[in-house]
KOLVEXKE-817631 format. One record per residue (C-alpha): chain; z, x negated, y negated. Coordinates in pm, whole numbers, padded with zeros to 5 digits. Example, Ala and Ser with C-alpha at 12.3 -4.5 7.8 and 13.67 -1.06 7.14 Angstrom:
REM residues 2
<senu kette="A" z="00780" x="-01230" y="00450"/>
<senu kette="A" z="00714" x="-01367" y="00106"/>
REM end
This chain:
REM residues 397
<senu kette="A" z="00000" x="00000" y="00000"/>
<senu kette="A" z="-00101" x="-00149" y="-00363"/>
<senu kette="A" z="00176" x="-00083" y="-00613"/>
<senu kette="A" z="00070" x="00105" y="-00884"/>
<senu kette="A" z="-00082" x="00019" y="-01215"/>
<senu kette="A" z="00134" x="00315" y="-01400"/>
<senu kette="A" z="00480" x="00516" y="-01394"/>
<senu kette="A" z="00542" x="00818" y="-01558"/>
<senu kette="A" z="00911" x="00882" y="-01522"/>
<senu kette="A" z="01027" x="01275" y="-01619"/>
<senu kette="A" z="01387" x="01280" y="-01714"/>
<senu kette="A" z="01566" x="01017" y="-01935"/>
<senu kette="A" z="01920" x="01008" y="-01828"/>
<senu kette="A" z="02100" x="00787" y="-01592"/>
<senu kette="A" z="01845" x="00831" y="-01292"/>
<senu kette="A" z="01546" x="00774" y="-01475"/>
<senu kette="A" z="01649" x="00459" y="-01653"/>
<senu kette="A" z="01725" x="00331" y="-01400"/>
<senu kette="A" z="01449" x="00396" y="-01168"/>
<senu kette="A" z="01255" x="00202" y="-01491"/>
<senu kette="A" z="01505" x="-00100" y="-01493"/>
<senu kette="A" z="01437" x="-00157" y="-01136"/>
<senu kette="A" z="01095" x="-00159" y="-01174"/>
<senu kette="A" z="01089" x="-00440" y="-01433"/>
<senu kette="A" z="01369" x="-00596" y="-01207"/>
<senu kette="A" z="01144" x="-00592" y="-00929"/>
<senu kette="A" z="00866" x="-00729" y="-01125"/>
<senu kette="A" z="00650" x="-00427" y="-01179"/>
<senu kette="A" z="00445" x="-00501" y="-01505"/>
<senu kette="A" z="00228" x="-00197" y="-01506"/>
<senu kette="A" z="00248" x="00101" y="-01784"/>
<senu kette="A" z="00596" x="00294" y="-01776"/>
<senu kette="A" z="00613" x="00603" y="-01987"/>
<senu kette="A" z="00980" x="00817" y="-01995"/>
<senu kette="A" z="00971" x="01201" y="-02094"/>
<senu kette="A" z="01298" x="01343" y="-02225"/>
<senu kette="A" z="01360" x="01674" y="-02306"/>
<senu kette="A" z="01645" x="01524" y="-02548"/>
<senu kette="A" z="01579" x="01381" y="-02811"/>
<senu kette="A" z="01849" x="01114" y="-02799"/>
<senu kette="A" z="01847" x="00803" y="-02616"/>
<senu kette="A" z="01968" x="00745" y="-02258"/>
<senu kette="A" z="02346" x="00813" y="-02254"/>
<senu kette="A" z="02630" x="00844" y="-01996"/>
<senu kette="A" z="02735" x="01215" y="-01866"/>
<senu kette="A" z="03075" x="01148" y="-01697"/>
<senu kette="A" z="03249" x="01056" y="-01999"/>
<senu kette="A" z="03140" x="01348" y="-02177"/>
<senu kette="A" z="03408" x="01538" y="-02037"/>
<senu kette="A" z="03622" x="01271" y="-02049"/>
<senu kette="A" z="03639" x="00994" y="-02344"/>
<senu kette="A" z="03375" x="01161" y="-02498"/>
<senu kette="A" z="03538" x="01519" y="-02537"/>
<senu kette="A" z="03907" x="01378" y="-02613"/>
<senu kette="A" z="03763" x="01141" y="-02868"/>
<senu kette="A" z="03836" x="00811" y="-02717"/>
<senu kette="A" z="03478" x="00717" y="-02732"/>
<senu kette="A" z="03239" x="00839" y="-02989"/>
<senu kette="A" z="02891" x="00958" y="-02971"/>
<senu kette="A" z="02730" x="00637" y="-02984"/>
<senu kette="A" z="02947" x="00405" y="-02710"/>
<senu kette="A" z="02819" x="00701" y="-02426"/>
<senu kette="A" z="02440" x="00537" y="-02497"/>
<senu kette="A" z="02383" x="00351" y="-02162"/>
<senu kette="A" z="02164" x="00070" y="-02320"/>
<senu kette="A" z="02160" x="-00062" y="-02693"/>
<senu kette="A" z="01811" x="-00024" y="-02831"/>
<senu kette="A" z="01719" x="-00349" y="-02833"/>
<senu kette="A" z="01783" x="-00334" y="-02468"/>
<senu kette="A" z="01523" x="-00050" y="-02417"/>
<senu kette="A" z="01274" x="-00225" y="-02616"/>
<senu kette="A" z="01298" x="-00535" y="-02329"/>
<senu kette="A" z="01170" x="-00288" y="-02105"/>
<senu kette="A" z="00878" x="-00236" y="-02279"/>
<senu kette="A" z="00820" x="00131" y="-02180"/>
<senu kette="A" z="00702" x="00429" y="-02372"/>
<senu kette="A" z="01003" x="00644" y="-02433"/>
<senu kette="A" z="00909" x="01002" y="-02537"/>
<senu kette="A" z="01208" x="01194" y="-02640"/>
<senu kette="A" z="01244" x="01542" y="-02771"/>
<senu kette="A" z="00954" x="01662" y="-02542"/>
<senu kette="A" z="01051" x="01855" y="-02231"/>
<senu kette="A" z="00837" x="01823" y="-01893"/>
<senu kette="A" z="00652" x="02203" y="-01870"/>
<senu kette="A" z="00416" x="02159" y="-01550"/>
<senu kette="A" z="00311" x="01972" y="-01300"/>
<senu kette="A" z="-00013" x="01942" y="-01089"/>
<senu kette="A" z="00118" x="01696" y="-00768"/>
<senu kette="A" z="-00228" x="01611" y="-00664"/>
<senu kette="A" z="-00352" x="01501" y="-01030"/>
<senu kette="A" z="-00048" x="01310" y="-01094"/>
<senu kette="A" z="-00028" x="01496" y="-01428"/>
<senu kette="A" z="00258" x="01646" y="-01635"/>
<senu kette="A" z="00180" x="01901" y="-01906"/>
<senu kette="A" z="00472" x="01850" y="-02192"/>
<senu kette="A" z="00596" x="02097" y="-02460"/>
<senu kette="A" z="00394" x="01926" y="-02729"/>
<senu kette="A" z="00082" x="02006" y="-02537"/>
<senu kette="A" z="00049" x="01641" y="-02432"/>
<senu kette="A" z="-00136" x="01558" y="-02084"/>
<senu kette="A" z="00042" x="01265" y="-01909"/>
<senu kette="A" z="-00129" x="01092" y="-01600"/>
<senu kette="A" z="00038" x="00822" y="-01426"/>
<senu kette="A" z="-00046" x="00639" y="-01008"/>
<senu kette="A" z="00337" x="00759" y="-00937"/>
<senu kette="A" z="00525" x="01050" y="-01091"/>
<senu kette="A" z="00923" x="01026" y="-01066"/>
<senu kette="A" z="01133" x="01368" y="-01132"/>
<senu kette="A" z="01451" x="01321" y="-01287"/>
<senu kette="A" z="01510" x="01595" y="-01474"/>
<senu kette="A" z="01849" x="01657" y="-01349"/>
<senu kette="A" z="02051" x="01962" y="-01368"/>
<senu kette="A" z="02093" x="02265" y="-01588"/>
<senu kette="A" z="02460" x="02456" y="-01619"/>
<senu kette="A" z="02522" x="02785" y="-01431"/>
<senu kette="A" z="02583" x="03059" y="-01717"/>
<senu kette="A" z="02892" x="03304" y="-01648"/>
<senu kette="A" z="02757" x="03628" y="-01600"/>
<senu kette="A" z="02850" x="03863" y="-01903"/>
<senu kette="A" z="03061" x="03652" y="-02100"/>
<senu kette="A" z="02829" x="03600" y="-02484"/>
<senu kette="A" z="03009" x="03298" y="-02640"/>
<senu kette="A" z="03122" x="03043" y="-02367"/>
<senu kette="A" z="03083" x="02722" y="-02400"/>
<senu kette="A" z="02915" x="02468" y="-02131"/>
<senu kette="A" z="02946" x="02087" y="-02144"/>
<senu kette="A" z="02651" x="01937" y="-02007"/>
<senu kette="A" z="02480" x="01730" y="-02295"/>
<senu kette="A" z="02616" x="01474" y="-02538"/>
<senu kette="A" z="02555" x="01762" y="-02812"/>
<senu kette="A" z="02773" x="02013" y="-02660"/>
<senu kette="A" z="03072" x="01751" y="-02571"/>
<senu kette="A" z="03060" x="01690" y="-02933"/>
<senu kette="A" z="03077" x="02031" y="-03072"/>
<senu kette="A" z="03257" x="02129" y="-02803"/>
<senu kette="A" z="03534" x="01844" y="-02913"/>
<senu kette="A" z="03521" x="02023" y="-03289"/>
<senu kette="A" z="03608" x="02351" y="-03193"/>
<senu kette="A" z="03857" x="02215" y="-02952"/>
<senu kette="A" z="04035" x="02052" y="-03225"/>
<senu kette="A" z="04098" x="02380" y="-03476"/>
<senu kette="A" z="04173" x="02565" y="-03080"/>
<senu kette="A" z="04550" x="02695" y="-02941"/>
<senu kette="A" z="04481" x="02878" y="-02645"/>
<senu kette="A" z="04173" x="02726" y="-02415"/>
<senu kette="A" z="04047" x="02954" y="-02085"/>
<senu kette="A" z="03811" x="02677" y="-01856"/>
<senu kette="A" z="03660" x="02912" y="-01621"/>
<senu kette="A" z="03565" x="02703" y="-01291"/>
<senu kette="A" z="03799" x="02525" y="-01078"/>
<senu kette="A" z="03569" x="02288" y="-00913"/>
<senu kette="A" z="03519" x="01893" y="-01035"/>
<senu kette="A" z="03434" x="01946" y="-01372"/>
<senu kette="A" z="03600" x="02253" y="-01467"/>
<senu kette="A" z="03896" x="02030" y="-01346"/>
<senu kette="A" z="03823" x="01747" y="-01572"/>
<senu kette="A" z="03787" x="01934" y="-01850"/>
<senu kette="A" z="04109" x="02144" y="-01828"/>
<senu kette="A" z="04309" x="01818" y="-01782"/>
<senu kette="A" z="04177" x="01657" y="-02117"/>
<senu kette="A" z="04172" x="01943" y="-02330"/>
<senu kette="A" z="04588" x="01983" y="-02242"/>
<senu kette="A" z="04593" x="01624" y="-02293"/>
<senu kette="A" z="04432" x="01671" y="-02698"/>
<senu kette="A" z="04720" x="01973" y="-02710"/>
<senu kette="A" z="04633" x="02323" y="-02628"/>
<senu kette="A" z="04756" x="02535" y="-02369"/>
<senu kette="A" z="04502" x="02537" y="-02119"/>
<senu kette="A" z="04416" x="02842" y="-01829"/>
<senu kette="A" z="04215" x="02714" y="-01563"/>
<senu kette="A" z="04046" x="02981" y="-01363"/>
<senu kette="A" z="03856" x="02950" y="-01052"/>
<senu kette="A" z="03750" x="03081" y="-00685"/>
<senu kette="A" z="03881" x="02745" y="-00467"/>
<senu kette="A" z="04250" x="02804" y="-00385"/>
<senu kette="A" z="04357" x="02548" y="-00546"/>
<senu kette="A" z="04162" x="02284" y="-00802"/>
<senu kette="A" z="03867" x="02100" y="-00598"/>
<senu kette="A" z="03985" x="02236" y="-00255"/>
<senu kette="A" z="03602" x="02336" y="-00183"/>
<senu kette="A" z="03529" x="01928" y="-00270"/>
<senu kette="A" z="03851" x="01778" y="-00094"/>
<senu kette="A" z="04009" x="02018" y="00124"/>
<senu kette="A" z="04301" x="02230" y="00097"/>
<senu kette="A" z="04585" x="01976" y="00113"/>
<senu kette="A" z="04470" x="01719" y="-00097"/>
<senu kette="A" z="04407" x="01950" y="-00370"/>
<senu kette="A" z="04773" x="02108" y="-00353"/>
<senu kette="A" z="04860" x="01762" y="-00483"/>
<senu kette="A" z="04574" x="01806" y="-00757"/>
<senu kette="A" z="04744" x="02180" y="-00865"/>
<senu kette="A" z="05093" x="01979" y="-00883"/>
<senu kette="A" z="04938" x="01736" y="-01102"/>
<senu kette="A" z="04794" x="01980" y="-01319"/>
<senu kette="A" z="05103" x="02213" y="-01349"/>
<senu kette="A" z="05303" x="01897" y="-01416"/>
<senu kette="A" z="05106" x="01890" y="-01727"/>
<senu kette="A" z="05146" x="02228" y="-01850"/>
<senu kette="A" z="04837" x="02417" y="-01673"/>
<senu kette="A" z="04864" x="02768" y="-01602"/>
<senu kette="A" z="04640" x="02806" y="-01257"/>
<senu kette="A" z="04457" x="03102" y="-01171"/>
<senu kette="A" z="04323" x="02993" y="-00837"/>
<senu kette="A" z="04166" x="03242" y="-00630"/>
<senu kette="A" z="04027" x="03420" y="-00950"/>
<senu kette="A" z="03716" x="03582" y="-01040"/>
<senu kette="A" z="03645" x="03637" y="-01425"/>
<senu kette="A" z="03439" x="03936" y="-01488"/>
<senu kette="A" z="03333" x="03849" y="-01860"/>
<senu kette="A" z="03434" x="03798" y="-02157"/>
<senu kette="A" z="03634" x="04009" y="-02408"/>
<senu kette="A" z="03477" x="04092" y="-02769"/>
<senu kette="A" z="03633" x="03893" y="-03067"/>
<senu kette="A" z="03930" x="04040" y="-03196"/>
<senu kette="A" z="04048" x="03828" y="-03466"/>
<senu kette="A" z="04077" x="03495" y="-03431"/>
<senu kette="A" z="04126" x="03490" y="-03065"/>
<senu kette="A" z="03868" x="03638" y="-02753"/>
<senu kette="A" z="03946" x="03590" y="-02371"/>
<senu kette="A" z="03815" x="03665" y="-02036"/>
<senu kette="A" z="03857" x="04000" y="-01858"/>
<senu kette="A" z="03926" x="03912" y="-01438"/>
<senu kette="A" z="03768" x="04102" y="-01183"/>
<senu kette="A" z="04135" x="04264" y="-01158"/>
<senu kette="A" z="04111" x="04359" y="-01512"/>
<senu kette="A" z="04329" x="04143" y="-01646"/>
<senu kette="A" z="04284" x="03981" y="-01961"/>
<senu kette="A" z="04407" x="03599" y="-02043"/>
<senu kette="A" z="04378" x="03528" y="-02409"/>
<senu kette="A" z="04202" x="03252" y="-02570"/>
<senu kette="A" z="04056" x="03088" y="-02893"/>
<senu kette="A" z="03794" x="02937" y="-02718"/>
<senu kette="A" z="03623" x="02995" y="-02341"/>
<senu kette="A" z="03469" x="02695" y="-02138"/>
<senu kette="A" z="03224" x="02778" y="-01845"/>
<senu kette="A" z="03264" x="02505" y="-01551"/>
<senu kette="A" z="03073" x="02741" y="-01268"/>
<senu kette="A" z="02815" x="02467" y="-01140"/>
<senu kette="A" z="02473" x="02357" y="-01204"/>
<senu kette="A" z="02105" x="02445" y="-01097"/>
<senu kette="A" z="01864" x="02159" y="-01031"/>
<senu kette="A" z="01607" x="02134" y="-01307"/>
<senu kette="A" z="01284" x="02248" y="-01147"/>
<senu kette="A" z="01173" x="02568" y="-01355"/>
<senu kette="A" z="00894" x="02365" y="-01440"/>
<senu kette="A" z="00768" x="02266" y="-01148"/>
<senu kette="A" z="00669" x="02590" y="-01007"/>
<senu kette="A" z="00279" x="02596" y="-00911"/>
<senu kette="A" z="00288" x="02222" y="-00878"/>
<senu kette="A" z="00265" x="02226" y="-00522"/>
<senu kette="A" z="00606" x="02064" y="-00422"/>
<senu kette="A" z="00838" x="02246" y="-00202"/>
<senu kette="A" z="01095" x="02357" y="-00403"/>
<senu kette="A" z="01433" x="02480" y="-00246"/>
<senu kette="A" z="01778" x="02416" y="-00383"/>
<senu kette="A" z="01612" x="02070" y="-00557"/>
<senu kette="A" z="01292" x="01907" y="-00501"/>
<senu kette="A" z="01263" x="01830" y="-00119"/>
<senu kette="A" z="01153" x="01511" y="-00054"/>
<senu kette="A" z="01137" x="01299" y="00273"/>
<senu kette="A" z="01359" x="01007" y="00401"/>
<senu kette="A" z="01194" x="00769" y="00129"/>
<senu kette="A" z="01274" x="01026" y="-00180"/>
<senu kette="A" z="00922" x="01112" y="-00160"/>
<senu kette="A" z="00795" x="01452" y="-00279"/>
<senu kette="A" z="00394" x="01444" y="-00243"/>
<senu kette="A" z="00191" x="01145" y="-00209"/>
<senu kette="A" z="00269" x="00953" y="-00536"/>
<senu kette="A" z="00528" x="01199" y="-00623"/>
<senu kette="A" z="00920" x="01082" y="-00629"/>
<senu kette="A" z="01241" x="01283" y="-00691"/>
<senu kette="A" z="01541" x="01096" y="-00791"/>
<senu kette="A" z="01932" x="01160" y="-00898"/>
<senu kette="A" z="02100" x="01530" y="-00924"/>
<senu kette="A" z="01741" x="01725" y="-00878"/>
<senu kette="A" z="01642" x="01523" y="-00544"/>
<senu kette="A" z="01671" x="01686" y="-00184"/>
<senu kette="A" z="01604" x="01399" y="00028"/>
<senu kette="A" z="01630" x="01367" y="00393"/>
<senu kette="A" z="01902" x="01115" y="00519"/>
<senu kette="A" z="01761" x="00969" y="00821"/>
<senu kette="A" z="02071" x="00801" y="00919"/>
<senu kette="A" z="02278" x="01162" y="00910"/>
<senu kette="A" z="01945" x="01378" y="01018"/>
<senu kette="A" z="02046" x="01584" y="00759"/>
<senu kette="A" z="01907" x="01701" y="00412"/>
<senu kette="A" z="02141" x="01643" y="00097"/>
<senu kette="A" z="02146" x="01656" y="-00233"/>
<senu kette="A" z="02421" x="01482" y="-00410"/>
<senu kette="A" z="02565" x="01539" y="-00784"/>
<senu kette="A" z="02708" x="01213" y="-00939"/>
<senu kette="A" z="02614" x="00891" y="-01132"/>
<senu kette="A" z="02652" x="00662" y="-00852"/>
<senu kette="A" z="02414" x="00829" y="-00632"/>
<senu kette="A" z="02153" x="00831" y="-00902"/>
<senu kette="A" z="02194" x="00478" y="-00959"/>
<senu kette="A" z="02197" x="00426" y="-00575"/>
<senu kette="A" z="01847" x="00648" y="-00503"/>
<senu kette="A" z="01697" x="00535" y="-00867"/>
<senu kette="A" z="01707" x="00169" y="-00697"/>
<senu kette="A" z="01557" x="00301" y="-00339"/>
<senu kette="A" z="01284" x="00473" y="-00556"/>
<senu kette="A" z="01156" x="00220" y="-00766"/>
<senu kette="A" z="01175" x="-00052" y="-00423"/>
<senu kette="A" z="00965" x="00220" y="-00233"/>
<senu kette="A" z="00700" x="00318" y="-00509"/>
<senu kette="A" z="00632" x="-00121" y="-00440"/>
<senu kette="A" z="00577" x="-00048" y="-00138"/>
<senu kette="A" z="00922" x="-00149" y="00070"/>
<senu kette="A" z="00912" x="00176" y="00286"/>
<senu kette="A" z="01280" x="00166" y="00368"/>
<senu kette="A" z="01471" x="00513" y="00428"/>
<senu kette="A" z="01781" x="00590" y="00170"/>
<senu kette="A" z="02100" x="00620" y="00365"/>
<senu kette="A" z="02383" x="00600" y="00127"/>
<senu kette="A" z="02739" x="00692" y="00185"/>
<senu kette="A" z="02810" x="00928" y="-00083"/>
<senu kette="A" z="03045" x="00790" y="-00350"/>
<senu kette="A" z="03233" x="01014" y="-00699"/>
<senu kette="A" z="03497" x="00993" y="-00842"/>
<senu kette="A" z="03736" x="01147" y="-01093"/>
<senu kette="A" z="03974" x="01113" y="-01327"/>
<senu kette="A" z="04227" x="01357" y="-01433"/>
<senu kette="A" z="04543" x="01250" y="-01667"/>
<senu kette="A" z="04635" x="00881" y="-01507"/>
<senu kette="A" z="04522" x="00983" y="-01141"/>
<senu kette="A" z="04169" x="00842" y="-01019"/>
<senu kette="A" z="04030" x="00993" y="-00733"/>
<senu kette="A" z="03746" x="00853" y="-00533"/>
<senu kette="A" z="03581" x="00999" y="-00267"/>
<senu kette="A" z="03334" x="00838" y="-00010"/>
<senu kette="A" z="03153" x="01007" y="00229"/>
<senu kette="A" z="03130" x="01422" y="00317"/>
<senu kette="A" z="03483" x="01592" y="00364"/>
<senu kette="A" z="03492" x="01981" y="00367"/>
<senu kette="A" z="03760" x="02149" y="00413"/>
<senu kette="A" z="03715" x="02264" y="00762"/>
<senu kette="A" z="03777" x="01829" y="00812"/>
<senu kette="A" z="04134" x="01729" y="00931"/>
<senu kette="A" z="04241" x="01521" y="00655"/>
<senu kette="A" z="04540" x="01187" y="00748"/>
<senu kette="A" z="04711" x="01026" y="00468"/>
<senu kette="A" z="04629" x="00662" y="00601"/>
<senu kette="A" z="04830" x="00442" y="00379"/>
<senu kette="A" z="05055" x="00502" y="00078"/>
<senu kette="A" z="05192" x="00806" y="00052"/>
<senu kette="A" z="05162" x="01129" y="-00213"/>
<senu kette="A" z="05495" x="01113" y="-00291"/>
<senu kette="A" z="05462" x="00772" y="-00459"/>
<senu kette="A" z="05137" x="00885" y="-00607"/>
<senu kette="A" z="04958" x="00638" y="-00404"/>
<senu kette="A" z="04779" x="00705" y="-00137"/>
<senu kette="A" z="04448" x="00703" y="00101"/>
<senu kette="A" z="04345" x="01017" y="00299"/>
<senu kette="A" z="04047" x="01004" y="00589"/>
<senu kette="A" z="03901" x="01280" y="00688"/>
<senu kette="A" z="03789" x="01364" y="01059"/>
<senu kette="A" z="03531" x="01607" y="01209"/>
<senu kette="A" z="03678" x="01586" y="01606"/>
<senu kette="A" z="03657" x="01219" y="01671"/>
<senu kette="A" z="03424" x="01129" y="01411"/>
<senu kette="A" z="03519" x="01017" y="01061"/>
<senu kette="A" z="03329" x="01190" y="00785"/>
<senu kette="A" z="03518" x="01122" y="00445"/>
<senu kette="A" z="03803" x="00893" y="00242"/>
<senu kette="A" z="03990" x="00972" y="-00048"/>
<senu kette="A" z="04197" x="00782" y="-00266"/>
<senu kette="A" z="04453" x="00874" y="-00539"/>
<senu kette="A" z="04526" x="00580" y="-00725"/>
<senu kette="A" z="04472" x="00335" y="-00474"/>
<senu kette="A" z="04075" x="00189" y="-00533"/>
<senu kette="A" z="04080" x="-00136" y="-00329"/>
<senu kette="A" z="04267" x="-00007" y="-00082"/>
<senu kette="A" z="03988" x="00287" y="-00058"/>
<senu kette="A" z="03689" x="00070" y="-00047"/>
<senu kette="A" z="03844" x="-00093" y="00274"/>
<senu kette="A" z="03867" x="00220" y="00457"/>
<senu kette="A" z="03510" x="00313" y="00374"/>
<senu kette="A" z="03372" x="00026" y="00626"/>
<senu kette="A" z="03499" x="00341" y="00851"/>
<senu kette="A" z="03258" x="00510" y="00765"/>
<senu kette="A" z="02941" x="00237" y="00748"/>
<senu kette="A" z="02855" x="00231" y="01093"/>
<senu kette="A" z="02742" x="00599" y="01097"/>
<senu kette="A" z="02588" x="00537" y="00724"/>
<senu kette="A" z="02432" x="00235" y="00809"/>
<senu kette="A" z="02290" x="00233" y="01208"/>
<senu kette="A" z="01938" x="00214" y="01244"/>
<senu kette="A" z="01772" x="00499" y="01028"/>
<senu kette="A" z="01563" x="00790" y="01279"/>
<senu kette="A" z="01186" x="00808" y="01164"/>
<senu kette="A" z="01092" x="00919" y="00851"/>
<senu kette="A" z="01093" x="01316" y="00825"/>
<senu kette="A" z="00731" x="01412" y="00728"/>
<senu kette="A" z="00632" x="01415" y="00353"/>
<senu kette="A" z="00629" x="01725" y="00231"/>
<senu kette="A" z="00281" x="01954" y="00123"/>
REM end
C-alpha cells in the first residue's frame, strides 16, 4: 500500500490533532487539512469540568498546543466550519461554507454531541470550552445548583461546583454516583465522598423537566412530582456520537461510525476517538470508548495504519477521574454484574485497588488514590489485551 499524498482530518479536538502529530511524527510530508466546527483552536475537554469550570485554569491554558506549535505542523487548520456531508467513495467532505474538500484518506473525529433532557428549556450542558466558561459565570452569581445525571461527568461536575460554594443536588438513575461505570460497591464509597462534602443525592431518580422561572430561582419537577429548587440546572445525561452528517455517505452508521479491527470505515476512510466503533480483535468484540486517553491511543493506531502498518488496535481501556482530592482510574471493562476485590489498601484509609472478575477471568482495576500501585495490577489484565490479535473483521460497505 502507497501512503497517501493527502489527509483531510474532520474534527479538531484531542483525536484529530493527534492523528495529525503522528503523521508528521511518522514522517508523513503530504497535504494535511483539519475541519473544525469550532472556531477555536485545539483545546483539552477533561478539564473543562474540572480546572476549567472552578477557575483554576483559564480559557487559554485548556489549548492543547501553543500556536506556534501548530504552525510546525504545517497543516491547514479550518476552524469555524462544521463537516455537513460526506461521499466515502469520492473521499470528499461538503462543509458549511459550501467548500468541497478532497483528500487520499479521510479521518472522522468529530466526536460527541450532549444528550438534551427532555422538556426542561434552560439547562445547561458542558461540553465545549464556551459553555464551561459561561457556565463558570452563572455559577458564580448561583446558590442552589440541580446537576441532573449521575454518571462520570454529572459526577465531576457536582463535586466542583460544591467545591466553588453552592449547595449542590445531584440527580440521577445509577443507585449510587458511577455505579453503572464501577459497580455498586465501589461507588457507595463515591456517594460517601460526595455526602462528606455537602451533596444532597437523589440516586435512583428520574427528572421529568424543568419548572418555569419563578423569580430568581427555577428547578426540576421528578417523575414523582417532586420539585428540588434551584438557581441554575446542569444536564449531565450522556452524549451521542457526532455522525448527523454522515448520513448518505455510505458508512455504516450504528451507535458511532463502525469501523474494522484497523479503525477503518471504507477504503480510505478512518474513524478515530469518541465517534469510532472499532472492532477489538483481541476481545472479538465491538467498542466504542469515551475518554482522552483512548483518543490519543487510536489517533496513534490511525495515523501508523493510513502508512500502511496494518496492525489491529487492542488497547486496554484507560479513564480516569477526579472528584475533590480522590483520583480514580480505571483500566479495563468492569460492569457491575463483575465481582469486584479490594486487592491492596483498603477504603477505609482512602487508599485502595479494586479488580474486578467475570468467573475466573479478570476484566477491570480500579484505583482510589493509589496510581502506581494501579498500573501494576493492570499487567493482569495485558495478557488478554495483548495475545495475538484474531483476523481482521471485514471492512465495512
Amino acid at each position: 500500500m502507497n501512503p497517501p499524498g493527502s489527509v483531510l482530518v474532520v474534527g479538531a479536538g484531542a483525536a484529530g490533532l493527534s492523528t495529525v502529530e503522528a503523521l508528521r511524527r511518522k514522517g508523513f510530508a503530504g497535504r494535511i487539512t483539519v475541519l473544525g466546527d469550532e472556531d477555536t483552536a485545539p483545546y483539552d475537554r477533561p478539564p473543562l469540568s474540572k480546572q476549567v469550570l472552578a477557575g483554576d485554569w483559564t480559557a487559554e491554558r485548556a489549548r492543547l498546543r501553543t500556536q506556534e506549535a501548530l504552525d510546525a505542523l504545517d497543516a491547514d487548520f479550518l476552524l469555524g466550519e462544521a463537516a455537513r456531508s460526506l461521499d466515502a467513495a469520492a473521499r470528499t467532505v461538503r462543509t458549511s461554507a459550501g467548500r468541497e474538500l478532497a483528500a487520499d484518506a479521510v479521518v472522522l473525529a468529530t466526536g460527541l454531541r450532549p444528550r438534551a433532557l427532555p422538556g426542561a428549556p434552560g439547562v445547561r450542558v458542558l461540553r465545549t470550552l464556551a459553555e464551561a466558561t459561561a457556565l463558570r459565570g452563572e455559577l458564580l452569581g448561583a446558590s442552589r445548583v440541580v446537576v441532573v445525571g449521575n454518571g462520570v461527568l454529572g459526577s465531576e461536575i457536582a463535586a466542583t461546583v460544591r467545591r466553588m460554594g453552592p449547595a449542590v443536588t445531584l440527580v440521577g438513575p445509577q443507585p449510587a454516583p458511577m455505579a453503572d461505570q464501577i459497580g455498586s460497591e465501589v461507588a457507595l464509597h463515591l456517594a460517601a465522598l460526595h455526602r462528606r462534602h455537602g451533596v444532597e443525592l437523589r440516586d435512583s431518580t428520574l427528572v421529568d423537566g424543568t419548572v418555569p422561572e419563578a423569580g430568581p430561582s427555577r428547578g426540576v419537577r421528578l417523575a414523582s412530582g417532586e420539585i428540588v429548587e434551584a438557581d441554575l440546572v446542569v444536564a449531565a445525561v450522556g452524549s451521542l456520537p457526532a455522525t448527523d452528517w454522515l448520513a448518505g455517505s455510505g458508512l455504516r452508521i450504528a451507535d458511532g461510525v463502525v469501523c474494522d479491527s484497523r479503525c477503518r470505515a471504507a477504503e480510505g476512510v478512518y474513524a478515530v476517538g469518541d465517534v469510532a466503533r472499532w472492532h477489538h480483535a483481541a476481545l472479538g468484540v465491538s467498542l466504542r470508548l469515551e475518554n482522552r486517553t483512548h483518543a490519543a491511543e487510536q489517533a496513534l493506531a490511525v495515523a501508523a495504519d493510513i502508512l500502511g502498518a496494518d496492525r489491529p488496535f487492542t488497547p486496554v481501556p484507560y479513564y480516569w477521574s477526579d472528584q475533590y482530592d480522590v483520583k480514580i482510574q480505571v483500566y479495563g471493562l468492569p460492569t457491575p454484574a463483575a465481582d469486584a476485590e479490594v486487592v491492596e489498601g483498603s477504603p477505609d484509609e482512602g487508599r485502595f485497588v479494586v479488580r474486578y472478575t467475570r468467573g475466573d477471568v479478570p476484566v477491570g482495576v480500579l484505583g482510589w488514590n493509589m496510581p502506581k500501585q494501579t498500573r501494576l495490577h493492570r499487567q493482569t489484565l495485558l495478557e488478554r489485551y495483548t495475545r495475538t490479535a484474531a483476523p481482521t473483521a471485514p471492512t465495512p460497505s
